[in-house]
C-alpha positions in Angstrom: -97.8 17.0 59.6 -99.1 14.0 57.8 -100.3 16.0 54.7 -97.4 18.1 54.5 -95.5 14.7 54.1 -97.6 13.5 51.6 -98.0 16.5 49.7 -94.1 16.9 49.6 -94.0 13.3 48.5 -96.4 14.2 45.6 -93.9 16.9 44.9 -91.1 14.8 44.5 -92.9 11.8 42.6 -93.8 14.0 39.8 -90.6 15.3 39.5 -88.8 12.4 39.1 -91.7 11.5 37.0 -90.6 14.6 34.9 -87.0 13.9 34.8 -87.5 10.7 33.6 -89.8 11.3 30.7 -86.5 14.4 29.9 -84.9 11.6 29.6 -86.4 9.2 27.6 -88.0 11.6 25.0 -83.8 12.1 24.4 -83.6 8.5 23.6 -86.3 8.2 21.2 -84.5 11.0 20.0 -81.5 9.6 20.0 -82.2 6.3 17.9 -85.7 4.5 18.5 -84.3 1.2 19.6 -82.9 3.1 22.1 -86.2 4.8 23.7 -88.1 1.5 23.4 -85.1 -0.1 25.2 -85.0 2.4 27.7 -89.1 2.2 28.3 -88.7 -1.6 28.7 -85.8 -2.3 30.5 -85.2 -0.2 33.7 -81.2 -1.0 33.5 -80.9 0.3 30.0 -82.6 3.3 31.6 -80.3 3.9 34.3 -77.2 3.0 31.6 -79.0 5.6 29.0 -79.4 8.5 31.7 -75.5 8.2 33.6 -73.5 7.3 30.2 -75.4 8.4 26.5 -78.3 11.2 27.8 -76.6 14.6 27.0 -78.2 17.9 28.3 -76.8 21.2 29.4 -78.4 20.2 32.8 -77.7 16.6 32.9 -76.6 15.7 36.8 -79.6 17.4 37.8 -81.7 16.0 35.7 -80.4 12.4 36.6 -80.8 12.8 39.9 -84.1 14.0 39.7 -85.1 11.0 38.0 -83.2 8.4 39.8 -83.6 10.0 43.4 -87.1 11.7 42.9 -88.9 8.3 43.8 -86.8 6.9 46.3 -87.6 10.8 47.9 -91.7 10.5 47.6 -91.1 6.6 49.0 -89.5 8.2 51.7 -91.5 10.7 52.6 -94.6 8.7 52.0 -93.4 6.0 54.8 -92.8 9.2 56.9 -96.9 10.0 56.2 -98.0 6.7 58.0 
């Protein structure tokens, strides 16, 4: 049961990982100061991705990001 939790942890880490490199390669995109503010300062980020990031998929993929490691942190603690 252990390594189904951590595997499913795994899961979710790299998709938040995923989601939140979606959204920063949008900022860069965006305007540079932007990416580089959103790589350096986590509440730009979280500003960036609920109020500037668009994307036909948006909610989804800000919740991926934002949720995704609080999930595998989760499910990690649930591994020990």
């Amino acid at each position: 049961m252990n390594l189904l939790f951590m595997i499913l942890s795994a899961l979710a880490a790299i998709g938040g990982f995923v989601c939140g490199i979606i959204i920063l390669i949008n900022a860069f995109q965006d305007e540079i100061w932007k990416g580089v503010l959103c790589l350096l300062c986590g509440l730009y980020g979280v500003y960036y991705a609920l109020f500037e990031f668009e994307h036909e998929n948006k909610w989804l993929i800000v919740i991926g990001a934002l949720g995704g490691g609080s999930i595998a942190a989760g499910l990690s603690s649930l591994a020990k």
